[in-house]
C-alpha positions, -999 to +999 in steps of 0.1 A: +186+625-285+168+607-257+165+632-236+148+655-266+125+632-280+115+607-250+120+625-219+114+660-240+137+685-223+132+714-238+171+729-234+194+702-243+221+707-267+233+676-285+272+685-287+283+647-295+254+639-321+271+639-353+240+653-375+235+680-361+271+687-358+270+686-395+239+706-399+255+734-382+286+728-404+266+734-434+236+758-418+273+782-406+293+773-435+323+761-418+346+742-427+354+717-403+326+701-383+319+723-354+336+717-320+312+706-287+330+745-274+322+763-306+288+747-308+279+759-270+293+795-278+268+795-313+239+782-290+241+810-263+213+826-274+192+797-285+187+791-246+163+774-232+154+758-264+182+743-276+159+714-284+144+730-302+170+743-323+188+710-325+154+691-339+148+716-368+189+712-377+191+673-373+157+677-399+177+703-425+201+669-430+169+652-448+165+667-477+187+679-509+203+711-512+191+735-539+212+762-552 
């Protein structure tokens, strides 16, 4: 997360940050929490903003879910 937010790369993928590792879990349904492989294979074709990607999923943990 430091290299997102304070040094602001634009393609990093957080593999070891346990919210968004969770956000995926629930964004993909799956059941376990994703592994740091599986979460590189699903972020192929977010390059080069993985950032990106990562920021908006660690933010989906915020709020309620509504179904």
């Amino acid at each position: 997360m430091f290299l997102i937010f304070a040094l602001q790369r634009p393609n990093v993928l957080p593999t070891g940050d346990y919210g968004v590792r969770s956000a995926i879990k629930r964004a993909y349904r799956k059941r376990k929490l994703p592994t740091p492989a599986a979460m590189e294979k699903l972020a192929k074709s977010w390059h080069p903003y993985c950032s990106v990607a990562a920021w908006y999923l660690w933010r989906s943990m915020d709020g309620e879910i509504e179904i």
